[in-house]
Chimera marker file (.cmm) of the C-alpha trace (Angstrom):
<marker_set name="trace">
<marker id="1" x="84.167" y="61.533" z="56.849" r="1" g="1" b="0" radius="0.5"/>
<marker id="2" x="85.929" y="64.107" z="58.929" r="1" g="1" b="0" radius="0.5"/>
<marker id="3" x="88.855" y="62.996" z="61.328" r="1" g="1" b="0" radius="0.5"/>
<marker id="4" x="88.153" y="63.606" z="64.997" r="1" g="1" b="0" radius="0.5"/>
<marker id="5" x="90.133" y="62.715" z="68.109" r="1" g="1" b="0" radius="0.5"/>
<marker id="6" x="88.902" y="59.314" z="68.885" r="1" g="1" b="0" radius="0.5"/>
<marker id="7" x="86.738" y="58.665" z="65.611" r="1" g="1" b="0" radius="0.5"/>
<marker id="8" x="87.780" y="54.967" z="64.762" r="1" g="1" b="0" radius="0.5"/>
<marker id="9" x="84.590" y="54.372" z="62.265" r="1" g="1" b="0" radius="0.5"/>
<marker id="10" x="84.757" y="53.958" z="58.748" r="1" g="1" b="0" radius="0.5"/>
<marker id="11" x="82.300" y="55.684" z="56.004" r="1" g="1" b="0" radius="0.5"/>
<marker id="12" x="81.170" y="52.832" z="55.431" r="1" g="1" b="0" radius="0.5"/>
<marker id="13" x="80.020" y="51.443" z="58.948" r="1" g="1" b="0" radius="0.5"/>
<marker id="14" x="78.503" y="54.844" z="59.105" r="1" g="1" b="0" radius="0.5"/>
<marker id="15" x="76.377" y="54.785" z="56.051" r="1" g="1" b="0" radius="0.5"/>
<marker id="16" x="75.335" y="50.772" z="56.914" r="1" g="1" b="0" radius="0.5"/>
<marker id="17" x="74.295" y="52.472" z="60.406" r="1" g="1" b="0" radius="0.5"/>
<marker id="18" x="71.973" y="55.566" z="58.933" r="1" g="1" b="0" radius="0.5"/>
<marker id="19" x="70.374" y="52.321" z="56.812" r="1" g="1" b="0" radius="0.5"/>
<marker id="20" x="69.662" y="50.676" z="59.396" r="1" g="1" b="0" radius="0.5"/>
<marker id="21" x="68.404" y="53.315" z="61.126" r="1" g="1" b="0" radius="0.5"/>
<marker id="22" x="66.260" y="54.633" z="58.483" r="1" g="1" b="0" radius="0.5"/>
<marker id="23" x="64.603" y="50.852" z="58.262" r="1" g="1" b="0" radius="0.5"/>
<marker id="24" x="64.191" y="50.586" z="62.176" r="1" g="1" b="0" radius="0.5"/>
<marker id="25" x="62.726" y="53.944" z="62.971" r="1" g="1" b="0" radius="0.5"/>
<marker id="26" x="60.234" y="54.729" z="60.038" r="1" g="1" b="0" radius="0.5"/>
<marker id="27" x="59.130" y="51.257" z="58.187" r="1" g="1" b="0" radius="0.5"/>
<marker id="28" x="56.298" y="53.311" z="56.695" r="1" g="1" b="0" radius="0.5"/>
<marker id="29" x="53.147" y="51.832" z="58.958" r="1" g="1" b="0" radius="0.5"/>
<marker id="30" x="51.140" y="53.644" z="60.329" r="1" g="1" b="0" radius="0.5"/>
<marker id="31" x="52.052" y="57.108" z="58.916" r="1" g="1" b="0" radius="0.5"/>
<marker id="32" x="48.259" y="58.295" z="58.819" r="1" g="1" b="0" radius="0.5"/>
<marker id="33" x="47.943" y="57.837" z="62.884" r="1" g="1" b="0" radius="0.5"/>
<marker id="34" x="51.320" y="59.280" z="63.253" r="1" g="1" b="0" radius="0.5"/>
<marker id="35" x="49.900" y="62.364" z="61.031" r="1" g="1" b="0" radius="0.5"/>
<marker id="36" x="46.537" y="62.542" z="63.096" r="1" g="1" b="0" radius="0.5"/>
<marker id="37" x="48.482" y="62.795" z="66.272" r="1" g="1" b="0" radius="0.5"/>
<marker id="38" x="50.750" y="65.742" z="64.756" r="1" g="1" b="0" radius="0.5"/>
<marker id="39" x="47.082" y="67.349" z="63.825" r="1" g="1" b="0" radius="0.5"/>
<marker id="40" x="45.752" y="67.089" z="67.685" r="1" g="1" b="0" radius="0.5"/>
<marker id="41" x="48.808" y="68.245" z="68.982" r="1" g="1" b="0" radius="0.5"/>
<marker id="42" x="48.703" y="71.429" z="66.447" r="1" g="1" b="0" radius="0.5"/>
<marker id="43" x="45.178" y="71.538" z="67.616" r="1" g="1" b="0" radius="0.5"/>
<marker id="44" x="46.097" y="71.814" z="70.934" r="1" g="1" b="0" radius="0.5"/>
<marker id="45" x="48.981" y="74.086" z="70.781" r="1" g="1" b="0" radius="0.5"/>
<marker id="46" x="46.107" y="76.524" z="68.557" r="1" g="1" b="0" radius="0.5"/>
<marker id="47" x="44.048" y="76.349" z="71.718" r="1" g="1" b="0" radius="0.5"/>
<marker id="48" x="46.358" y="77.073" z="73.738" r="1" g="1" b="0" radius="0.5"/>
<marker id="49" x="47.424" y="80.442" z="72.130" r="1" g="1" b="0" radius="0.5"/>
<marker id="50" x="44.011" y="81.754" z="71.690" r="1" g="1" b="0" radius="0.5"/>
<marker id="51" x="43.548" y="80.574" z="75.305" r="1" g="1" b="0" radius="0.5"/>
<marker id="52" x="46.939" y="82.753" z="76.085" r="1" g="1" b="0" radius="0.5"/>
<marker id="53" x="45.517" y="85.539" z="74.215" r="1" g="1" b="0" radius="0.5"/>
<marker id="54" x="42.146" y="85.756" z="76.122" r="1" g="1" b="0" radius="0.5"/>
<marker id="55" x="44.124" y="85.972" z="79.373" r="1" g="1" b="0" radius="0.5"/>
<marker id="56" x="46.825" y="89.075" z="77.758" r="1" g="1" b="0" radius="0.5"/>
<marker id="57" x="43.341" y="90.463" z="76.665" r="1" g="1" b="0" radius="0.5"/>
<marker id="58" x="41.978" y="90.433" z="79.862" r="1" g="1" b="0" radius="0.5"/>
<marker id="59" x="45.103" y="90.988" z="82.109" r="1" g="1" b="0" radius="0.5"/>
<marker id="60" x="45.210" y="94.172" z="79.769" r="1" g="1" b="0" radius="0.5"/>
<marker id="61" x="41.089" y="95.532" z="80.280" r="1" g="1" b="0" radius="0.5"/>
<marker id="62" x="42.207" y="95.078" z="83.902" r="1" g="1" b="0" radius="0.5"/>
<marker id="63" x="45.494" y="96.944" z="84.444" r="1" g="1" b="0" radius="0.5"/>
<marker id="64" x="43.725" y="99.515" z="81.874" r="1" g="1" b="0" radius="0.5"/>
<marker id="65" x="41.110" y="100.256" z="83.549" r="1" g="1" b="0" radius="0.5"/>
<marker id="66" x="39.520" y="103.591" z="85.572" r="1" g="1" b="0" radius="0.5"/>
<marker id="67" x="38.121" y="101.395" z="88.613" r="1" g="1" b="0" radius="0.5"/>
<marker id="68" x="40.267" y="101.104" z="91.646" r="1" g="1" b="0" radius="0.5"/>
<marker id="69" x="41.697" y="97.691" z="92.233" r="1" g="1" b="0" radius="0.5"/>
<marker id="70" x="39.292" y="95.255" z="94.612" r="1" g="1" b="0" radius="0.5"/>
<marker id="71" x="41.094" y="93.526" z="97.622" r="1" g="1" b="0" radius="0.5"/>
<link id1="1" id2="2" r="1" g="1" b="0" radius="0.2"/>
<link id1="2" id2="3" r="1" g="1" b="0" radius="0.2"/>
<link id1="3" id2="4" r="1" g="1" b="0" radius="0.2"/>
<link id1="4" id2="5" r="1" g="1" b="0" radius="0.2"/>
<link id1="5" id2="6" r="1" g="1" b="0" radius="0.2"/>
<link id1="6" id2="7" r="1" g="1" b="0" radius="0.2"/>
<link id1="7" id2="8" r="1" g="1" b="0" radius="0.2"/>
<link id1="8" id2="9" r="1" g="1" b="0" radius="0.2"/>
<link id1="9" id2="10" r="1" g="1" b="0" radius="0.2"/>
<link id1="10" id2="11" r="1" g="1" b="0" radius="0.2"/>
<link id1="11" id2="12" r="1" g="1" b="0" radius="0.2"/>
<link id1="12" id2="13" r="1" g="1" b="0" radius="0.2"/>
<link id1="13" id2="14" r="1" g="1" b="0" radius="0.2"/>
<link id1="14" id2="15" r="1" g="1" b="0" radius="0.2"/>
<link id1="15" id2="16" r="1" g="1" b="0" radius="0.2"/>
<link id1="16" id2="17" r="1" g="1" b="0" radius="0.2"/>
<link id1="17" id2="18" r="1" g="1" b="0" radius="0.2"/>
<link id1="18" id2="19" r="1" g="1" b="0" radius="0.2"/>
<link id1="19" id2="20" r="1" g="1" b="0" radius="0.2"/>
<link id1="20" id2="21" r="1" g="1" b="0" radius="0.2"/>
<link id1="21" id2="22" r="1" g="1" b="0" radius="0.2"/>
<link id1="22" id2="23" r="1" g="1" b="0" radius="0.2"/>
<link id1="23" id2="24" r="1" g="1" b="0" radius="0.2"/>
<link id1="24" id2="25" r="1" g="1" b="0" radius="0.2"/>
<link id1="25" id2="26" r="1" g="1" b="0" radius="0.2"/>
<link id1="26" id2="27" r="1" g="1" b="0" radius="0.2"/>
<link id1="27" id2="28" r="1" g="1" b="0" radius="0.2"/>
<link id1="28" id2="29" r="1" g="1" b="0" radius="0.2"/>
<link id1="29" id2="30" r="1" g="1" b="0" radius="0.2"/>
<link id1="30" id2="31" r="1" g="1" b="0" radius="0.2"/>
<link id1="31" id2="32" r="1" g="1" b="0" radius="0.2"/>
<link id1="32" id2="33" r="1" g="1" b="0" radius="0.2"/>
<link id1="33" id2="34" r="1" g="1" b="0" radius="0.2"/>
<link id1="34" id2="35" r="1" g="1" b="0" radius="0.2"/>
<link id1="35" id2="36" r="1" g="1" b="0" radius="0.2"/>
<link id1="36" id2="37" r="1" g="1" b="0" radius="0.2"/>
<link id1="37" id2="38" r="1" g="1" b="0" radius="0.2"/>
<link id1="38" id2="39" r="1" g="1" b="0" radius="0.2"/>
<link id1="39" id2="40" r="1" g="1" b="0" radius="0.2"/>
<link id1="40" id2="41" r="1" g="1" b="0" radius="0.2"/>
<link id1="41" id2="42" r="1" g="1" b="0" radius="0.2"/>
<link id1="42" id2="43" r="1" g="1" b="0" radius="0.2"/>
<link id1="43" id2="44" r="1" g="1" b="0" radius="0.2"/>
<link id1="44" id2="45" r="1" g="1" b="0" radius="0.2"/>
<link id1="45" id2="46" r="1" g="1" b="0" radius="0.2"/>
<link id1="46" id2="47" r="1" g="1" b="0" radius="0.2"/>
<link id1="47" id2="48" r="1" g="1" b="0" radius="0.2"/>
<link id1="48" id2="49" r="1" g="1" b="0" radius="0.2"/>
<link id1="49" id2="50" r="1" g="1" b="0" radius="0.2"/>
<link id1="50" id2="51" r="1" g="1" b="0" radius="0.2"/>
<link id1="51" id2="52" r="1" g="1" b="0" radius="0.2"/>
<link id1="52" id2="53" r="1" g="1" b="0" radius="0.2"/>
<link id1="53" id2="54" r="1" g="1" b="0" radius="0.2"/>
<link id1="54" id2="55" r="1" g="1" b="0" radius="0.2"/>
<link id1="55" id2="56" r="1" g="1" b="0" radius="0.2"/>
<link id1="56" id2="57" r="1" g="1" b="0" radius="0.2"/>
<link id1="57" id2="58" r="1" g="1" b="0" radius="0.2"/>
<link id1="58" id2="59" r="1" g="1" b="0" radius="0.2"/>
<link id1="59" id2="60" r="1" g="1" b="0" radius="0.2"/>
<link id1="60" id2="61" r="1" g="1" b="0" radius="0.2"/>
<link id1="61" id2="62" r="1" g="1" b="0" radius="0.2"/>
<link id1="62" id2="63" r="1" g="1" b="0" radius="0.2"/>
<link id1="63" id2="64" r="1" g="1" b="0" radius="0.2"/>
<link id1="64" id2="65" r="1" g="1" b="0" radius="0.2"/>
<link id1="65" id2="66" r="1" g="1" b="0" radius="0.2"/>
<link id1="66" id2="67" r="1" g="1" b="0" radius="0.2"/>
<link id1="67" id2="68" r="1" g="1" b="0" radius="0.2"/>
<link id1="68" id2="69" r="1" g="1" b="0" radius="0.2"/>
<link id1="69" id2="70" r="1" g="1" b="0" radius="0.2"/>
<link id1="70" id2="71" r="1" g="1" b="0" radius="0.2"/>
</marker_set>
């Protein structure tokens, strides 16, 4: 483990702390809901963008276009 100013832990308190961490933040339940909720929010962020793109299409038709602006 590197040396820095002030760094007083051991290797081996910080391996026993990634363990614990590892068993504390993922214990393996509940994976599937955890992947369905990464699906909606890809989902949403798809909408979004074509959403985006419908507005950059039409902001475009408009600024492109012959007619004089309306008030």
């Amino acid at each position: 483990m590197r040396r820095i100013k002030g760094n007083n832990y051991s290797s081996e308190l910080a391996e026993k702390l990634i363990e614990a961490a590892k068993e504390s933040i993922y214990s393996g339940k509940a994976a599937e809901v955890r992947g369905m909720a990464l699906r909606i929010i890809i989902d949403q962020i798809e909408s979004l963008r074509n959403k985006i793109k419908e507005i950059e299409d039409k902001i475009e038709e408009i600024l492109s276009s012959d007619e004089p602006s309306s008030p």
